[in-house]
C-alpha positions as semicolon CSV with decimal commas, in nm:
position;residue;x (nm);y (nm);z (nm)
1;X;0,000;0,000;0,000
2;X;0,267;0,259;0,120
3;X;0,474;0,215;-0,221
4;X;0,185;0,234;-0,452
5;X;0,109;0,565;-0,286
6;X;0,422;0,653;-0,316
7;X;0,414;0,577;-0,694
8;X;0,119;0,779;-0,732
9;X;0,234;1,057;-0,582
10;X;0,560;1,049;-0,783
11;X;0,405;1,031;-1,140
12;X;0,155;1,324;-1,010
13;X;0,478;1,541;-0,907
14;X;0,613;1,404;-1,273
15;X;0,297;1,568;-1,485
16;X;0,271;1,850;-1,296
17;X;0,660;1,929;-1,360
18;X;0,557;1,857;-1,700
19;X;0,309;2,078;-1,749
20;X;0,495;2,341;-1,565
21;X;0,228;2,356;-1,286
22;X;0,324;2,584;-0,933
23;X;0,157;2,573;-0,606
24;X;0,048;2,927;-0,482
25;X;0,246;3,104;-0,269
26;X;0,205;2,999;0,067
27;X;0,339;3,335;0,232
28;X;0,058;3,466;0,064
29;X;-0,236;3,209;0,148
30;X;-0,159;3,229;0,519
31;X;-0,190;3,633;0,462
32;X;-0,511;3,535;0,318
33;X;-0,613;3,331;0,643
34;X;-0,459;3,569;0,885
35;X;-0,654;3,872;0,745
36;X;-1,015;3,684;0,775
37;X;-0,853;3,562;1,131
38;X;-0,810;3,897;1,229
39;X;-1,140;4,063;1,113
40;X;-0,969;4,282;0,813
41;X;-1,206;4,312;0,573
42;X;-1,007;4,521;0,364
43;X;-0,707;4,270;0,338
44;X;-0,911;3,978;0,283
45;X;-1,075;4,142;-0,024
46;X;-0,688;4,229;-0,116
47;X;-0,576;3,866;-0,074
48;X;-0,885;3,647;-0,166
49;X;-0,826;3,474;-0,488
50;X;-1,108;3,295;-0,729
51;X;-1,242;2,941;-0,556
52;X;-0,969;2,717;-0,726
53;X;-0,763;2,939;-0,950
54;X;-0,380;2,896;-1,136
55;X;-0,166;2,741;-0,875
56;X;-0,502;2,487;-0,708
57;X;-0,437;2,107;-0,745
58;X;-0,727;1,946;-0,888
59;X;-0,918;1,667;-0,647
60;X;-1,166;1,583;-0,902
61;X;-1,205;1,551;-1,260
62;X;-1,580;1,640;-1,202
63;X;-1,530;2,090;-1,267
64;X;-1,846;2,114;-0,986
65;X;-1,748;1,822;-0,740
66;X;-1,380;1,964;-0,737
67;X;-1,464;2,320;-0,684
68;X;-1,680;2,150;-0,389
69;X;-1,382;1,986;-0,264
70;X;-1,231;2,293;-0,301
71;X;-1,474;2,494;-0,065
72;X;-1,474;2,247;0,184
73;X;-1,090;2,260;0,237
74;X;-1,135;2,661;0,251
75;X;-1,396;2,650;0,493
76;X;-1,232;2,426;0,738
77;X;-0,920;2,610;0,748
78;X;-1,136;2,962;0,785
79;X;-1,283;2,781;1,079
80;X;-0,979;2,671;1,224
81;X;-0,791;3,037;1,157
82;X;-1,102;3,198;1,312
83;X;-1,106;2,952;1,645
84;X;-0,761;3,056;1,713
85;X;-0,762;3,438;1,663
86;X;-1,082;3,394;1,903
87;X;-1,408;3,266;1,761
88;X;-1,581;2,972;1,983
89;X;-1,529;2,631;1,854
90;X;-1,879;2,601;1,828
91;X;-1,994;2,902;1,631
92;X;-1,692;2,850;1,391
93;X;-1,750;2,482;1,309
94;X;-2,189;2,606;1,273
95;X;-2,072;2,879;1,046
96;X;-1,856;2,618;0,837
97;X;-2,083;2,316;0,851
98;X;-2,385;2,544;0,720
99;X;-2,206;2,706;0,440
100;X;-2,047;2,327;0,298
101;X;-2,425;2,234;0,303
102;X;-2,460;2,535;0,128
103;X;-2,211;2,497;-0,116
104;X;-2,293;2,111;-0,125
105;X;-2,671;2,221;-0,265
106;X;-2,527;2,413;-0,528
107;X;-2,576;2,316;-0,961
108;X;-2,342;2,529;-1,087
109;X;-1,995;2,640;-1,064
110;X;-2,142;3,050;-0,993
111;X;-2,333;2,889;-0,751
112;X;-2,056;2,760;-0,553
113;X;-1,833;3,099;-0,620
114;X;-2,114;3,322;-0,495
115;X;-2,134;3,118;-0,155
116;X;-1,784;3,130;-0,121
117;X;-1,766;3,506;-0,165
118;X;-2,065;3,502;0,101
119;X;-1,901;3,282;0,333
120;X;-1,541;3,521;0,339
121;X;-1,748;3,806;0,391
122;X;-1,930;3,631;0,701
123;X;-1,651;3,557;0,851
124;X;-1,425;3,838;0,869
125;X;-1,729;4,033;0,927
126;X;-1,802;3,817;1,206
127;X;-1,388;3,842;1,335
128;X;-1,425;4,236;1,354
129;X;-1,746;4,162;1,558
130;X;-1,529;3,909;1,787
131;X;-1,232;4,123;1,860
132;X;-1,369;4,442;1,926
133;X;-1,722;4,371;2,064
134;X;-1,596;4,245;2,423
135;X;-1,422;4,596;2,449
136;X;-1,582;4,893;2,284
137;X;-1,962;5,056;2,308
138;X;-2,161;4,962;1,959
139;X;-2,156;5,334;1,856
140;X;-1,745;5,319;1,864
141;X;-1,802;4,885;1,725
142;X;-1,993;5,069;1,405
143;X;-1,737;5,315;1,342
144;X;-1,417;5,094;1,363
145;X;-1,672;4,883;1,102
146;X;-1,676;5,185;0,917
147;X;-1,304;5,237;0,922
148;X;-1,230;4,931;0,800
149;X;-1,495;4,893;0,517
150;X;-1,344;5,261;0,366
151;X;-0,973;5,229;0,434
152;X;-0,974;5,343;0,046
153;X;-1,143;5,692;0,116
154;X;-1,074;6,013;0,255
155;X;-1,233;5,965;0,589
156;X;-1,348;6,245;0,793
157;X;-1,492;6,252;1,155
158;X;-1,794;6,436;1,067
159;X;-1,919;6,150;0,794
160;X;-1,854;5,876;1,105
161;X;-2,038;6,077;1,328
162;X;-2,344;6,178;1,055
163;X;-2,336;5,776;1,005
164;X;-2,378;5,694;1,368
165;X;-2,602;5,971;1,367
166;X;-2,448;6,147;1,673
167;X;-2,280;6,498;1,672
168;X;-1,913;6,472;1,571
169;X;-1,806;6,660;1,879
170;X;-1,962;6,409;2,139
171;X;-1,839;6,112;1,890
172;X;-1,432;6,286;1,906
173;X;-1,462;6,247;2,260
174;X;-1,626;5,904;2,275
175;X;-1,386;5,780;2,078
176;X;-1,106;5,916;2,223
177;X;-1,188;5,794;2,578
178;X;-1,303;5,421;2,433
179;X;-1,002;5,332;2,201
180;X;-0,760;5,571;2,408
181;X;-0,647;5,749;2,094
182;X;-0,759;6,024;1,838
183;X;-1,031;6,001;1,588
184;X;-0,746;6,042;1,272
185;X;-0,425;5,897;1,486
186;X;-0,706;5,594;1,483
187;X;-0,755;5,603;1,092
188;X;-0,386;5,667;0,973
189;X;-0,289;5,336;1,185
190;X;-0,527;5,163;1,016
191;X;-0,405;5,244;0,712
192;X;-0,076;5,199;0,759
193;X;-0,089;4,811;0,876
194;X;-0,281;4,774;0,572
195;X;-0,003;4,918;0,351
196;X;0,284;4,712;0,586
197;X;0,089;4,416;0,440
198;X;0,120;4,534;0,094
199;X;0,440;4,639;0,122
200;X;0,566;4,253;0,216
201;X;0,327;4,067;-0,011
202;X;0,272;4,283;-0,302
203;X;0,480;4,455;-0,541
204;X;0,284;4,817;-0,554
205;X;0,508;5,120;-0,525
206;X;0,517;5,377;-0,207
207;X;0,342;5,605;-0,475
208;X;0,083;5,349;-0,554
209;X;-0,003;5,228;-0,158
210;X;-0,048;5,629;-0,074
211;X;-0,296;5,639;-0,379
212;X;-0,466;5,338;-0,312
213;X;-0,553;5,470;0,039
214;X;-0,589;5,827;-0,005
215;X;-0,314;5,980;0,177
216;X;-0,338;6,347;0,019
217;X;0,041;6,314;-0,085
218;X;0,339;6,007;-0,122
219;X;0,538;6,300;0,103
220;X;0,265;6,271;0,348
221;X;0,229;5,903;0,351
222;X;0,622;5,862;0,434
223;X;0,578;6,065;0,703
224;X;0,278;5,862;0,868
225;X;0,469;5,527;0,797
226;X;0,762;5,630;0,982
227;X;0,579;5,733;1,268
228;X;0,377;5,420;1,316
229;X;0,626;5,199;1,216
230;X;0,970;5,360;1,323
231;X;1,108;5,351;0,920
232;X;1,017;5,467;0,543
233;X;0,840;5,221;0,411
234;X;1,115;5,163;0,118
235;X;1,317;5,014;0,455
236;X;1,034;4,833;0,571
237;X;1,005;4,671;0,260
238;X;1,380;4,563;0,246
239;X;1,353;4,413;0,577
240;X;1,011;4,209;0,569
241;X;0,984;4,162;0,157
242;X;0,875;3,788;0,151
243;X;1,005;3,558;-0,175
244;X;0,815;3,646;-0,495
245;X;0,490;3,476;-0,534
246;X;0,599;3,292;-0,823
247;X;0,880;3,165;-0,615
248;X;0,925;2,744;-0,641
């Protein structure tokens, strides 16, 4: 038994090689984990790739039954990720036992892609829930929701507090005395662990990272990334860059 598995996995290992096939990066798939882990909606959208995409084995011939395999791999390890950055065993293995049965009622591949979407939104969405709602009031819990969902905007005080429908005076001091720091020290270290995560597993310039979240100049974004993270983001690059993606 143990040397005809052995065989098969050899002469798998031989036509992949042949065909030039490469595994994902896995730097970049436990990013993907992490971020849903840690409630970061914003990074998980950044890191999610397609239900079985370029770099996916195949563990069925069947296209539907193997993007079901597929899901149910993803979903336990979501579960897993989620349990240890917090989540009780039991909601995590409810949440990933009722989307599988989900997925597992599905008749088409968009079927099963739309659930998946679904299910990564549910459970970073749930995560942000998890680590912040055991500390903060739900006015401050729907404006760090806020935060994260717009890290890609210009985001003032005043359109938090119009959201939460409170005056942005008493919401600058709520917030303040909840989270123990300033409405914008709040949102520019935010931002800045997002772009510390693109700076090790992407390849987007300084220039591009202080477009993609808004900072109103790349002068300006330097200066925020060296407060928060004690060095210009070209150094933090050099000293946390992770192998290429593409790397065997």
């Amino acid at each position: 038994m143990h040397q005809e598995t052995e065989k098969n996995i050899a002469e798998l290992l031989f036509h992949q090689r042949e065909e030039g096939f490469e595994r994902a990066s896995f730097d970049r798939e436990i990013a993907f984990y992490e971020s849903i882990g840690t409630g970061n909606l914003e990074m998980m959208r950044f890191f999610a790739a397609p239900l079985f995409c370029e770099g996916c084995g195949i563990l069925s011939k069947n296209p539907l039954r193997n993007l079901k395999y597929h899901f149910v791999v993803t979903a336990a390890l979501i579960a897993r990720f989620c349990i240890h950055y917090g989540m009780t065993p039991e909601k995590a293995y409810q949440m990933s036992d009722l989307y599988i049965q989900k997925a597992d009622e599905c008749q088409s591949e968009p079927e099963i892609r739309a659930v998946h979407q679904e299910m990564l939104e549910a459970y970073t969405r749930k995560m942000q829930r998890v680590r912040i709602g055991k500390i903060y009031s739900k006015q401050i819990v729907k404006a760090i929701e806020y935060i994260s969902e717009h890290l890609h905007n210009r985001i003032f005080l005043e359109d938090v507090a119009e959201y939460l429908q409170i005056s942005p005076a008493y919401f600058s001091r709520l917030f303040k005395s909840e989270t123990g720091i300033s409405f914008s020290d709040y949102v520019n270290k935010q931002k800045i662990e997002a772009a510390m995560n693109l700076l090790r597993y992407s390849q987007y310039t300084d220039l591009e990272i202080s477009n993609l979240f808004c900072f109103s100049s790349q002068s300006y974004f330097i200066k925020i990334f060296r407060k928060y993270a004690g060095m210009t983001p070209r150094n933090y690059r050099k000293q946390y860059i992770l192998p290429p993606f593409d790397s065997k």
